[in-house]
C-alpha positions as CSV (number, residue, x, y, z in Angstrom):
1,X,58.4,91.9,28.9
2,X,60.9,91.3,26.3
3,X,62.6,88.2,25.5
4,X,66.1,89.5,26.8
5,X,64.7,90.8,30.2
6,X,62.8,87.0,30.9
7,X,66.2,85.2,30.0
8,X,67.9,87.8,32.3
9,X,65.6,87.0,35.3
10,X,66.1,83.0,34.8
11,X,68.6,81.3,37.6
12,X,71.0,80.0,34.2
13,X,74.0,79.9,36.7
14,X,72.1,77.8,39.6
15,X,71.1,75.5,36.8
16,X,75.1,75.4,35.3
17,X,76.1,74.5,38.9
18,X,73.7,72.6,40.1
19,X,75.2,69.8,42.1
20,X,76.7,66.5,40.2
21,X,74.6,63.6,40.7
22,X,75.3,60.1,41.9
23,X,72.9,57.2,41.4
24,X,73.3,54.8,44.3
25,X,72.0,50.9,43.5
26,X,72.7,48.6,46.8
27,X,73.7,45.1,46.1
28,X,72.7,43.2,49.5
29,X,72.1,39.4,50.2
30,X,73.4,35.8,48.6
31,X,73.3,35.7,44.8
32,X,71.3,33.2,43.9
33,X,69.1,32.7,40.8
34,X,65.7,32.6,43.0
35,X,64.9,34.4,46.3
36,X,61.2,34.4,48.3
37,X,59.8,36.4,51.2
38,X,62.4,34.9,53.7
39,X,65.4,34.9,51.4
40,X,65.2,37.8,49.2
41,X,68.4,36.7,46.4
42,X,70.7,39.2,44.3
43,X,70.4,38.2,40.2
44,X,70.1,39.5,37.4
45,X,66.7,39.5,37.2
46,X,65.6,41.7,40.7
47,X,68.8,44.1,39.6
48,X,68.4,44.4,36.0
49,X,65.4,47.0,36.5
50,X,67.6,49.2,39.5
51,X,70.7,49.3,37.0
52,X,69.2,50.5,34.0
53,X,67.3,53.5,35.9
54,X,70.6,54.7,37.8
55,X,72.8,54.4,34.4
56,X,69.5,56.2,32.3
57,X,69.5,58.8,35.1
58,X,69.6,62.0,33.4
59,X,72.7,64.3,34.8
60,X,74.5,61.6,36.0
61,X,77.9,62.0,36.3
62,X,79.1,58.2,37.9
63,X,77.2,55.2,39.5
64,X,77.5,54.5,43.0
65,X,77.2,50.2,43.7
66,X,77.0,49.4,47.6
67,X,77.8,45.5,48.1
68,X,77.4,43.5,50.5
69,X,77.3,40.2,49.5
70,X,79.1,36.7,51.0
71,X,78.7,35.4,47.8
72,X,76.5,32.5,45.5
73,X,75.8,31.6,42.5
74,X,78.6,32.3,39.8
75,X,76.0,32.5,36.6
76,X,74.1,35.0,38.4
77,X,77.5,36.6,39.9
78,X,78.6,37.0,36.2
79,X,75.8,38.3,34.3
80,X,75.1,41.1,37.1
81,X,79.0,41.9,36.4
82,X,78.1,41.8,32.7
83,X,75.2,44.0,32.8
84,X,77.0,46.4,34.7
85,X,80.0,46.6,32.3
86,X,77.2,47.0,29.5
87,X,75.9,49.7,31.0
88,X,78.4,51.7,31.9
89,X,80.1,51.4,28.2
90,X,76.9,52.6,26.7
91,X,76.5,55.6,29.3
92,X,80.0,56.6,29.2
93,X,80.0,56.7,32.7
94,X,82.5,55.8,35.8
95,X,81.3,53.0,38.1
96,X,82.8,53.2,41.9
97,X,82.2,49.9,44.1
98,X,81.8,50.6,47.8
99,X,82.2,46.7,49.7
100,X,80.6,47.2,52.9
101,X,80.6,44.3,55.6
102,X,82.1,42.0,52.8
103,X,82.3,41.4,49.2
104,X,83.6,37.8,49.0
105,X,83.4,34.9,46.0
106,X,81.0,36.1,43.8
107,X,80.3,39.4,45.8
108,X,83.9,40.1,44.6
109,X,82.8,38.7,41.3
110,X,80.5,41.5,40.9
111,X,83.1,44.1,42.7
112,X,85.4,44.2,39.7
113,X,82.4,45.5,38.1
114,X,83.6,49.0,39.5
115,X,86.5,51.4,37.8
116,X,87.5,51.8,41.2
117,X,87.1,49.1,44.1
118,X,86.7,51.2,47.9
119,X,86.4,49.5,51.3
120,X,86.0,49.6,55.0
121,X,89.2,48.8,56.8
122,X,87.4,46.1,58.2
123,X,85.5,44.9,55.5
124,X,85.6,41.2,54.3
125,X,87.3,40.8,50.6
126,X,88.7,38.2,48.4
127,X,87.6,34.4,48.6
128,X,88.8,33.9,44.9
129,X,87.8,30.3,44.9
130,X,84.4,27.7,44.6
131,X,83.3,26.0,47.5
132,X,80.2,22.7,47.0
133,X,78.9,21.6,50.1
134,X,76.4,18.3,50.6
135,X,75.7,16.0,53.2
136,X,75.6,11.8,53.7
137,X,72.6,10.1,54.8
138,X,73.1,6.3,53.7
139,X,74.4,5.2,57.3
140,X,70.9,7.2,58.7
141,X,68.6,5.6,56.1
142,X,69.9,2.2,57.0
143,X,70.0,2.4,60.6
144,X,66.0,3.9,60.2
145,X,65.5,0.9,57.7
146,X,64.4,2.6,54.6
147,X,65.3,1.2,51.7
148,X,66.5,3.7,48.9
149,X,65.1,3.1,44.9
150,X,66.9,5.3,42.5
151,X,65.8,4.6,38.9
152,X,68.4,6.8,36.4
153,X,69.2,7.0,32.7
154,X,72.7,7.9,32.5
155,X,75.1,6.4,34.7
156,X,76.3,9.9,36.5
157,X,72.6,11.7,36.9
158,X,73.3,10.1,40.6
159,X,76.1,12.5,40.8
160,X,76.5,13.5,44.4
161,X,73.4,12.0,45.5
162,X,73.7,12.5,49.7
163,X,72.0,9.1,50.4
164,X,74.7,7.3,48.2
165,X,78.3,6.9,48.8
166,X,80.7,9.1,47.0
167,X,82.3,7.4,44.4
168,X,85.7,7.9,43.1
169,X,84.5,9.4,39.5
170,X,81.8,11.4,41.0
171,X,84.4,13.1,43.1
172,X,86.8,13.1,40.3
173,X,84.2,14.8,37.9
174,X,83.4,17.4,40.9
175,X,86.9,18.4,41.2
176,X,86.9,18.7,37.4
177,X,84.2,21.3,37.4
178,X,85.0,23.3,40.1
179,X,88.6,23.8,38.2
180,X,86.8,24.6,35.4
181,X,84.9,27.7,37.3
182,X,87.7,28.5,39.4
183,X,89.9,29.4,36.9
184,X,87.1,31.1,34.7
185,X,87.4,33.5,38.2
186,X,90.6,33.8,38.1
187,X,91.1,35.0,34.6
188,X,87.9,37.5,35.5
189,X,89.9,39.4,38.4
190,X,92.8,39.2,36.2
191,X,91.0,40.9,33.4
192,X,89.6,43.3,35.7
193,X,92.4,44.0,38.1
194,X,95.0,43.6,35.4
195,X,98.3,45.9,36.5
196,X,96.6,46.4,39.8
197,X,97.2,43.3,41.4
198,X,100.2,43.3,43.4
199,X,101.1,39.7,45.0
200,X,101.3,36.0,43.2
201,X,98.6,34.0,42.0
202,X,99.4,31.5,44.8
203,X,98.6,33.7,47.5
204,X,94.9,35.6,45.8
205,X,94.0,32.3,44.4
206,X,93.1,30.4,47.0
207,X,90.1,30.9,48.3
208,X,91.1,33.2,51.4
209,X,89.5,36.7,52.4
210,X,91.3,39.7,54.3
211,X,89.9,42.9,55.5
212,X,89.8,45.7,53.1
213,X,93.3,47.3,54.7
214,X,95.1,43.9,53.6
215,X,92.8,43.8,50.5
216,X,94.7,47.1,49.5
217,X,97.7,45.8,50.3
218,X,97.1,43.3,47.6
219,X,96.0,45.2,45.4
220,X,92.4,43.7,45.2
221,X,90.7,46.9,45.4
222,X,91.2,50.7,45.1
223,X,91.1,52.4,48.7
224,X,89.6,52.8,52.2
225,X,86.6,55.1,52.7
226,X,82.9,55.2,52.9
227,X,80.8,56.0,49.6
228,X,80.0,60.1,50.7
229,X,83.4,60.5,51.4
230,X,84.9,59.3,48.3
231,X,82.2,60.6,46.0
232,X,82.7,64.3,47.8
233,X,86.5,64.0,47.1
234,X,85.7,62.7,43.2
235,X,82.8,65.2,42.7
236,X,82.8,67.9,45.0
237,X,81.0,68.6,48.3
238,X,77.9,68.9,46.7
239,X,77.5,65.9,45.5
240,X,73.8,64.1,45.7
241,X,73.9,60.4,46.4
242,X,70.0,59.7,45.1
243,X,69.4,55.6,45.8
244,X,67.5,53.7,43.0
245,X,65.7,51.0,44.3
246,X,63.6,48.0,42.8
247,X,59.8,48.7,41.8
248,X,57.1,47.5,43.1
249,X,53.4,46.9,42.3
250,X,50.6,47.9,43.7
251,X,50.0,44.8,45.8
252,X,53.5,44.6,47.2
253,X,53.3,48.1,48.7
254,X,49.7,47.1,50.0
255,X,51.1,44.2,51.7
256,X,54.7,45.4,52.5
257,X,56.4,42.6,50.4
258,X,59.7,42.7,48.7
259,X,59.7,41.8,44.6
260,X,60.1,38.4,45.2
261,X,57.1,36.4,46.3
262,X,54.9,34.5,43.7
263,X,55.7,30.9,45.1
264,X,55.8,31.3,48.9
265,X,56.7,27.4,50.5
266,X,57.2,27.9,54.2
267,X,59.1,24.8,54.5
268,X,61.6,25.3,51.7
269,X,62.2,29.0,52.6
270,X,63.0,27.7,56.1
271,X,65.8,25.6,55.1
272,X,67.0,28.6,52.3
273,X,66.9,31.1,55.0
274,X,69.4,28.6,57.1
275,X,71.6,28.0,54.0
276,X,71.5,31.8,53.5
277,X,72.6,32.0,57.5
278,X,75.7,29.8,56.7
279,X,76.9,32.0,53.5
280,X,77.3,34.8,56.0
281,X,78.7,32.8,58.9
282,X,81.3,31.4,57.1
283,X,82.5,35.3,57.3
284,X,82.3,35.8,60.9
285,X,79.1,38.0,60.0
């Protein structure tokens, strides 16, 4: 057979129109620079591996991100956001954010990652702002009759210690830092959203969240619709959504473990799993 008739017989057209492909990478849980068994965490490190297999994925034509994320750390908030950015300039390619049950603080943080911002109408969105929470044992220790011995070098390394009272400069330096990353946020979702926005400072800037209709409104994201949907209307009906997730070794598969578990404390996870439970609850969620 001649090398004209085998080239006839090949399916050159069902190739040329083969479907446009989507990477998917889902973004779920509190950002926070360490996770365990009971509190898998979003960072850089347990995303870093997903991102660059969706964005090397050959025929891609975009990159899907599904978030769903009440928020964390802000390091680990901004380098995901950086990595993605990275990324998607050296792949040439369109990133589309899909918030799911809510994108708030740094989960927002990492929205702007996308060219295009889409959301439930119910969805939970915004909370531009930095929240530090603590508690205050010194009546308890007292009334129990311990007797506290703090040995420092440095007069503020007692910053914030819960079995202390606050001082007026420990407060005063708190305040000072949480300026300092608020309006590092604020410049980000400027940056990101910049014509886009569409009400004052005052009102995004404060810390509150709306649903993804309001969110609109504002001008904080892009549109209402699920991640087929929108990808069918941007690419066609025959679109393939193809979800990249994290690797894992032999042992985890074995055992049915996520990525992170090399230093399982039962205790400590207990108490990371009940912070975890308030990240979410201060959403309703």
């Amino acid at each position: 057979m001649n090398m004209d008739k085998l080239l006839s017989r090949l399916p050159i057209k069902a190739l040329r129109d083969r479907a446009p492909l989507v990477p998917v990478v889902r973004l779920y849980g509190v950002i926070a620079a360490q996770g365990s068994p009971l509190r898998p965490a979003l960072n850089l490190a347990t995303l870093a591996g997903p991102l660059e297999r969706a964005f090397a994925m050959k025929g891609a034509k975009a990159v899907a991100l599904a978030i769903n994320s009440p928020g964390g750390s802000p390091v680990q908030s901004a380098l995901v956001h950086d990595r993605i950015r990275l990324l998607a300039d050296e792949k040439k390619l369109p990133v589309y954010v899909f918030c799911e049950d809510v994108a708030a603080s740094g989960g927002y943080w990492i929205a702007c990652a996308g060219d295009e911002i889409y959301t439930a109408e119910t969805s939970i969105i915004g909370s531009i702002g930095v929240i530090a929470a603590t508690f205050g044992f010194e009546e308890a220790i007292k009334k129990l009759g311990v007797e506290r011995r703090l040995f420092t070098a440095g007069n503020k390394k007692s910053l914030l210690d819960p079995f202390l009272p606050v001082e007026e400069d420990d407060l005063k330096r708190l305040t000072a830092l949480q300026k300092e990353i608020h309006d590092a946020f604020k410049a980000h979702v400027r940056g990101r959203r910049e014509g886009r926005l569409k009400a004052s400072e005052r009102k995004l800037f404060t810390g509150e969240f709306w649903t993804g209709a309001k969110a609109l409104e504002l001008g904080l994201t892009d549109g209402l619709g699920d991640m087929k949907s929108v990808m069918r209307q941007k690419l066609g009906d025959k679109v393939r959504l193809r979800v990249v997730g994290a690797e894992k070794g032999w042992l985890q598969r074995r055992l049915g473990l996520g990525t992170q578990f090399p230093n399982m404390n039962l205790p400590a996870d207990l108490l990371a799993t009940a912070e975890v439970r308030a990240h979410w609850a201060r959403f309703g969620l």
